[in-house]
Structures are given as C-alpha cells and as structure tokens.
N, C-alpha and C positions, 0 to 999 in steps of 0.2 A: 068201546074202542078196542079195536086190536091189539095185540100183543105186538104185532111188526110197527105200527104207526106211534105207539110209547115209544118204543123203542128209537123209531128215525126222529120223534121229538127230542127225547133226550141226547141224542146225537146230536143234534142241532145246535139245542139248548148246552152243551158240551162245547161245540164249535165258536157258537158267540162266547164262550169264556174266554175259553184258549185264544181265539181274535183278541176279544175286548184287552185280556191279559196281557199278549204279545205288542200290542196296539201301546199299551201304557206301559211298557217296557221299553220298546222303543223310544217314546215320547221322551220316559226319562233318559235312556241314552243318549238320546239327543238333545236334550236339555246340558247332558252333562258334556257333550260334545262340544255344545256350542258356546259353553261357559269357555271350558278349554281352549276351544277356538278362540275365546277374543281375547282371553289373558296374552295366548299365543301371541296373536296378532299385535297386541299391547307394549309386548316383552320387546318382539320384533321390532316395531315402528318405535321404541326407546332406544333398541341397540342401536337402530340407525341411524336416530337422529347424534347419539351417542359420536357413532363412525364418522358425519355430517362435520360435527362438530371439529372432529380430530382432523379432516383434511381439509378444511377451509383453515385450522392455525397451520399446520403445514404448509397451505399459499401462502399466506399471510408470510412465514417465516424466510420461505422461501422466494417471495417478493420483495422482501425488506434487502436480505443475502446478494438478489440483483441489482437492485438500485446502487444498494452500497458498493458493489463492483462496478457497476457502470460508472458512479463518482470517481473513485479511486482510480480508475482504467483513464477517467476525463484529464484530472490534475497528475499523471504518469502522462499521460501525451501533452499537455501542455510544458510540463517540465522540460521535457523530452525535448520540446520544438526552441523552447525558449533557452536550452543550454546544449544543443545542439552543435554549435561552433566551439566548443570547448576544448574537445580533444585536438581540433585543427591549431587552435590557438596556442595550446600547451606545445605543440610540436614547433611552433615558433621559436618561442622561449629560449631552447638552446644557440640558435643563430645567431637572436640577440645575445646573450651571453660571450661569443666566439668575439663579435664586433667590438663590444665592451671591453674582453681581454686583448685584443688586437690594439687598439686605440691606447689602453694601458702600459701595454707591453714597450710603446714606444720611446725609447731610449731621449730621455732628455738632455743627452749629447747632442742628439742626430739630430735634433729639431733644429739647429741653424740652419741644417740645408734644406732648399727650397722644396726639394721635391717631398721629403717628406713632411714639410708641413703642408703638401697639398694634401698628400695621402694621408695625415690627420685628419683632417677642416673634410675631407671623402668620408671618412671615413664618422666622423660627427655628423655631417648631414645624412648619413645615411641611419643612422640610429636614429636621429631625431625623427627623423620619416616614421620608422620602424616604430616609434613610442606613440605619434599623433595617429598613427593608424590604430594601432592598440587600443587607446582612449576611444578612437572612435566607435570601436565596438563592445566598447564598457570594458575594458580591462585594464586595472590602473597596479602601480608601483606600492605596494604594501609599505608604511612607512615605517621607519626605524627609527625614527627621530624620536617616541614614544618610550615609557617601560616596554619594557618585555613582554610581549603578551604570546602563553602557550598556545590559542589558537589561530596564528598568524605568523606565529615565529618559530623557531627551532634551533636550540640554544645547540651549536656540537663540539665548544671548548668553552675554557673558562679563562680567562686571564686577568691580572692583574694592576688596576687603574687607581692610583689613591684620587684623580679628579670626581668618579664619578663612585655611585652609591653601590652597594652589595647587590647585584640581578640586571644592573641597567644593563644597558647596550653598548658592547663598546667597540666593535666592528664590524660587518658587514663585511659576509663571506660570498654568498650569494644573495641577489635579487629575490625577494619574493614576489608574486603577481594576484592577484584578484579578478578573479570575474564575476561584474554583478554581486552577488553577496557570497558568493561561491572563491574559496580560498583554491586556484589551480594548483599553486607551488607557494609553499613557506618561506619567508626568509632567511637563509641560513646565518645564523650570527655567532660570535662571540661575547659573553657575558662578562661583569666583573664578576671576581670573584677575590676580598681582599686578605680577607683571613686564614 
C-alpha cells in the first residue's frame, strides 16, 4: 500500500469518528432537547389549564353578579309599579286635610242657618267621596285609637290627661295615612304625659 491511500484511509477512518461522534452528540442534544421540550410543554399545558381554571370561576362569579342583578332589577320594578301611585296619592292628602279643617272651622253658631248647613252636609259628602276613593286604592286612615306606636305615629307635644296612661294618645293633630303596607304620612299626635 501507498503512503497516499493510508493516508485517505485514515482520513476516512477520522471522518466516520468525527460523524459517528457528532452524530451521538447531536442524538444526545436532542435527547436533551426533547426531555426539555416536554417538561416545557408539561409546564405549559398546567399553566393553562391553571389559567382555564381561573376564568371559568370568574363566569361563574360573574354570572352569579348577573342574575342577582337581574332579581334585584325584577323586585325594584315590581315595587316600582306596584307603589307607583303613591306620590299622586300623598299629594291628595293636603286637600283632604283643607276640607277637614273647613268642615271644622264651622262656627257652631252659624249652623242654625240653612245655608250653612247645606255647605256642611257639601262639604262631608265631599270628603266622604274623598276617603271611599282612598280606600279604594288601598290607602287607609292610620288609627289612633291604639298605643302609640313610633312607626305610624309621630308624637310632637306632650300633654297632660290624668284619664289616660303615660305615651297614650290623647289628640290627634294631624291625619295619618297608609298605603298598602307603606306608611305615606304619620300621624301627628299629642301624647300624655302626667309626671
């Protein structure tokens, strides 16, 4: 053999090293790569399902948030509808009041003559009117005939009655009214007070 053909064998024989070598280098890089790659992908598809997790309780919470507003929104317009005539009704209130004092105010001198007792007897049928209309739309006369009760009445003197007990009732200043279960106006009263 030659010295040149040793020589391009041993190059050879060199060449398939350095292949063979690079070849199982690679291999393990990519071995190691692809370990990496799937912790990778591992890691990932956890965060996600992680992420997944986090915005499906966010609908959830945020669908829970809705509904309870749409309830709330429901029984606020039902209220709404159903006490709706209230502030019309409150604005009555003082007319009646006027009539009251009108009919009151009437000098029980003057009542021998006729005409004012027509203008009484006018003047009571028109309040009566005024009251059966009221009732008719659920709003009725708070009673005073009762104790005193703070959420109906509105004590704003006190006076002095040995007949009746210490808080009762013992005049009626103004009318109170009710609508439905809804107190429009208090009744203004006088209480005893003996002591």
């Amino acid at each position: 053999m030659s010295k040149e053909s040793l020589n391009d064998r041993d190059l050879e024989d060199s060449k398939d090293k350095l292949d063979s070598k690079d070849s199982n280098e690679l291999s393990e890089s990519c071995d190691e790569t692809s370990e990496d790659s799937t912790e990778s992908s591992e890691s990932k598809l956890d965060s996600k399902d992680l992420r997944i997790k986090e915005l499906e309780e966010k609908y959830l919470r945020a669908y829970a948030d809705f509904e309870n507003t749409k309830k709330r929104m429901e029984r606020e317009k039902y209220h709404s509808l159903e006490y709706a005539n209230e502030n019309i009704l409150k604005d009555f209130l003082p007319i009646l009041d006027t009539l009251e004092s009108a009919l009151n105010g009437i000098d029980s001198n003057l009542e021998s003559s006729e005409n004012v007792k027509n203008i009484s007897k006018g003047i009571e049928l028109t309040i009566d009117n005024f009251l059966k209309a009221l009732n008719k739309h659920n709003v009725e006369i708070i009673s005073t005939d009762c104790e005193f009760d703070p959420n109906v009445h509105n004590a704003i003197m006190q006076v002095k009655d040995e007949d009746k007990n210490d808080g009762d009732i013992a005049k009626v200043i103004q009318k109170g009214y009710k609508y439905k279960d809804r107190v429009i106006r208090p009744s203004m009263v006088a209480i005893t007070k003996n002591n």
